[in-house]
Backbone as ProteinMPNN parsed JSONL, in Angstrom:
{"seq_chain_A": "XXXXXXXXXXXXXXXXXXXXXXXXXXXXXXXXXXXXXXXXXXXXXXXXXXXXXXXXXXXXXX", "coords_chain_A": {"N_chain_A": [[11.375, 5.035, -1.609], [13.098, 4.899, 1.2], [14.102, 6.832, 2.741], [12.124, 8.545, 3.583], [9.593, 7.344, 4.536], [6.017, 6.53, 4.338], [3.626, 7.273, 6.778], [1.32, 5.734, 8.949], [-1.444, 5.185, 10.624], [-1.815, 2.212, 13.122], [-3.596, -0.532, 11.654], [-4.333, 0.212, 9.035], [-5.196, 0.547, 5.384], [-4.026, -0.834, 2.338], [-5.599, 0.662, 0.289], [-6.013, 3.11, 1.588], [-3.173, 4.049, 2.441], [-3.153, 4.753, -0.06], [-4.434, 6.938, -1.142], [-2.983, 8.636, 0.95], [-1.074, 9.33, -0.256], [-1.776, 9.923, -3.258], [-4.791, 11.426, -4.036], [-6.191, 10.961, -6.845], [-4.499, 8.603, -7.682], [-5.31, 6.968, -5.462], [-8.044, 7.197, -5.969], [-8.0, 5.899, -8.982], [-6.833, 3.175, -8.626], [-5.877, -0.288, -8.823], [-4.433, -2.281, -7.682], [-2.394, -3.668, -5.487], [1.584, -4.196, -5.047], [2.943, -6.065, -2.243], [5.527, -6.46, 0.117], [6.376, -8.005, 2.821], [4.054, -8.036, 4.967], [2.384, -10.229, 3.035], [1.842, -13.036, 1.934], [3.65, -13.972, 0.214], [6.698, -12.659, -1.207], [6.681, -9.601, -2.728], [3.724, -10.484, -3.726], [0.44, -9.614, -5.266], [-1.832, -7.471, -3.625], [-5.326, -6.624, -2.39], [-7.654, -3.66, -2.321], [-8.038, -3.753, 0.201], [-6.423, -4.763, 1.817], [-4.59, -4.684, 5.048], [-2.101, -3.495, 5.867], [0.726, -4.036, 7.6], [3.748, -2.83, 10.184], [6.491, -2.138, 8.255], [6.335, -2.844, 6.085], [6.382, -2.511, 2.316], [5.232, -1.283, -0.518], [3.643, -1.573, -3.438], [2.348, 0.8, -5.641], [-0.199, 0.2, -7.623], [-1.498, 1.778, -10.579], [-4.486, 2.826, -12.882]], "CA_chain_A": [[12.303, 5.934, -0.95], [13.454, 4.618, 2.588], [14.717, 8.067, 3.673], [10.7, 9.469, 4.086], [8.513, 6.364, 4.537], [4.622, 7.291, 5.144], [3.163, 6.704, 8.255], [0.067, 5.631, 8.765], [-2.275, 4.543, 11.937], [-2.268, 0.997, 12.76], [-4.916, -1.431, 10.845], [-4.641, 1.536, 7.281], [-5.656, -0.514, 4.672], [-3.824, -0.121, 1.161], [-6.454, 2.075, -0.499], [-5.449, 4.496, 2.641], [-2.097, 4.032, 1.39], [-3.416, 5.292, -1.999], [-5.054, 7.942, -0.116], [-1.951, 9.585, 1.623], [0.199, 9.512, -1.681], [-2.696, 11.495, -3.816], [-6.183, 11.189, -4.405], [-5.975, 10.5, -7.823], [-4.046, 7.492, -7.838], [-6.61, 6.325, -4.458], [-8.924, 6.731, -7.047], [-7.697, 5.14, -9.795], [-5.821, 2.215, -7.619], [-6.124, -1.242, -9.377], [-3.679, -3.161, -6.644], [-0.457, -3.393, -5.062], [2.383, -5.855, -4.277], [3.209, -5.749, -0.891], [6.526, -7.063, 0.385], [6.303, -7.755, 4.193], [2.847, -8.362, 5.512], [1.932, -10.517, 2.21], [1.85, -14.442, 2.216], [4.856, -13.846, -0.453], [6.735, -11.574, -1.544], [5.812, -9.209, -3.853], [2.636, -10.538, -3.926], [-0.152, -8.798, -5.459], [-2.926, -7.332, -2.897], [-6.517, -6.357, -2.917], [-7.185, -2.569, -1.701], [-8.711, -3.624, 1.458], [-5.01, -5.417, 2.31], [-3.753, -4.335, 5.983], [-0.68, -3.209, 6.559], [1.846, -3.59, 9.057], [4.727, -2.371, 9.656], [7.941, -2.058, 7.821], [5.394, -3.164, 4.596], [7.191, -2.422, 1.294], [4.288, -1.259, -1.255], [3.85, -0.661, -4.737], [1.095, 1.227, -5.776], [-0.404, 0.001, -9.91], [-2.926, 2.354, -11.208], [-4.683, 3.181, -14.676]], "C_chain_A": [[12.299, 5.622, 0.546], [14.034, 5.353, 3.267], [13.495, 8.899, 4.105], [9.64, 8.637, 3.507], [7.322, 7.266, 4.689], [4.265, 6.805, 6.123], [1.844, 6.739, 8.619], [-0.561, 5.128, 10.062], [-2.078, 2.926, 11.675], [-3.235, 0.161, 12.255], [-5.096, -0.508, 9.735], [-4.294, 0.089, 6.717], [-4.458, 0.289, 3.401], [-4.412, 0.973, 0.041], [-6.13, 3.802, 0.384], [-4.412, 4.755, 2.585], [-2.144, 5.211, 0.683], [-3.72, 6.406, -1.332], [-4.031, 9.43, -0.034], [-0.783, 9.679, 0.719], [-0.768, 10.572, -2.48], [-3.97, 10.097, -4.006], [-6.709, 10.461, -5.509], [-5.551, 8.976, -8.158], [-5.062, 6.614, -6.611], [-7.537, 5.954, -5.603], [-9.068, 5.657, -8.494], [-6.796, 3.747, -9.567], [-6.642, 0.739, -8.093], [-5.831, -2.621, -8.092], [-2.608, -2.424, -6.199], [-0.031, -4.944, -4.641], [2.846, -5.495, -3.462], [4.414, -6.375, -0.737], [6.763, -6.613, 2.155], [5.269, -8.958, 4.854], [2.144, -9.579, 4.419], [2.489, -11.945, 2.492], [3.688, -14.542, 1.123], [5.417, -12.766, -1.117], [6.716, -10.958, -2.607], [4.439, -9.825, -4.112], [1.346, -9.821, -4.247], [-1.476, -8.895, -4.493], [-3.977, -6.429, -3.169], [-6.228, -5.108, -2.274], [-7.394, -2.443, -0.518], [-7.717, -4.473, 2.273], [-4.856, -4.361, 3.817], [-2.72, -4.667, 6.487], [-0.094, -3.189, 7.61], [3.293, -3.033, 8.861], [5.665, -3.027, 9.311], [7.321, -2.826, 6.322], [6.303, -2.126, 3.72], [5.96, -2.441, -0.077], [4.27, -0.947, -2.307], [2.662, -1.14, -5.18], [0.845, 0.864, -7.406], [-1.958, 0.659, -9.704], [-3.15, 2.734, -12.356], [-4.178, 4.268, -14.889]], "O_chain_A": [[11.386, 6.161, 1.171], [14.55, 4.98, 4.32], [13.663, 9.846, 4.874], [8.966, 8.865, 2.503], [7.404, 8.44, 5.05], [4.681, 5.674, 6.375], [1.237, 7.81, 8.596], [0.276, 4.415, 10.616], [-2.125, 2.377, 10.575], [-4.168, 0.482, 12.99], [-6.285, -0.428, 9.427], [-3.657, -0.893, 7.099], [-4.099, 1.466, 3.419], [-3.868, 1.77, -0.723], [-6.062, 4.974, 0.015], [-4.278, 5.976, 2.667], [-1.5, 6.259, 0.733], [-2.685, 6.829, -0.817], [-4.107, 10.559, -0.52], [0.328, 10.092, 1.051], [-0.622, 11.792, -2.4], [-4.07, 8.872, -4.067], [-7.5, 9.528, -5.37], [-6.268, 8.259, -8.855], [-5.542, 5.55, -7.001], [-7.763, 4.837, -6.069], [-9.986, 4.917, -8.848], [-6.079, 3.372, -10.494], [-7.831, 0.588, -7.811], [-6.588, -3.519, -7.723], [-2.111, -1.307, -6.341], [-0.539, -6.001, -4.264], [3.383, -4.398, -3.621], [4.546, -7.125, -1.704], [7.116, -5.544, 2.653], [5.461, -10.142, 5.132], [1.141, -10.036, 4.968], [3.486, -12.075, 3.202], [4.663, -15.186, 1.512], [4.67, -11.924, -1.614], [6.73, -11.644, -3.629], [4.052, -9.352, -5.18], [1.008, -9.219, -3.227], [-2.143, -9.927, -4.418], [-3.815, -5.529, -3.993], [-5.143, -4.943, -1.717], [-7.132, -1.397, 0.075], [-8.097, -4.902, 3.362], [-5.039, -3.165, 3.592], [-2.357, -5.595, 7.21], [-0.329, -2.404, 8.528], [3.877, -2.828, 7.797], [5.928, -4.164, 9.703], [8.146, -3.344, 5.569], [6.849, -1.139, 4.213], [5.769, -3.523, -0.633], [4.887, 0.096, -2.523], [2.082, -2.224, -5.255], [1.628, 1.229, -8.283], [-2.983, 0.341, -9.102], [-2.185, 3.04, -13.056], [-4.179, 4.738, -16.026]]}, "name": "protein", "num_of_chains": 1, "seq": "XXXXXXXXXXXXXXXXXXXXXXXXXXXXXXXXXXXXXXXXXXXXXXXXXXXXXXXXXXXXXX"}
């Protein structure tokens, strides 16, 4: 949804991501593919990935 991005401090990692969406899914957070900051796009990243901006994330959890 590109009408109410999240916003996060500079250097938030993807698990902080996971975090500020719910707890639950933080917790249960396998990866993500990033589209942006990522060597390609869509590429799948670890949870300790940092974000920059205008990053494009999608969260996969159990």
């Amino acid at each position: 949804d590109f009408s109410a991005p999240f916003v996060l401090k500079r250097g938030s990692t993807v698990l902080e991501l996971a975090e500020a969406v719910h707890q639950d899914i933080a917790e249960k957070l396998r990866y993500a593919k990033v589209w942006g900051s990522a060597k390609f796009p869509g590429q799948p990243v670890e949870k300790s990935h940092i974000l920059q901006e205008g990053d494009i994330v999608e969260l996969h959890a159990d």
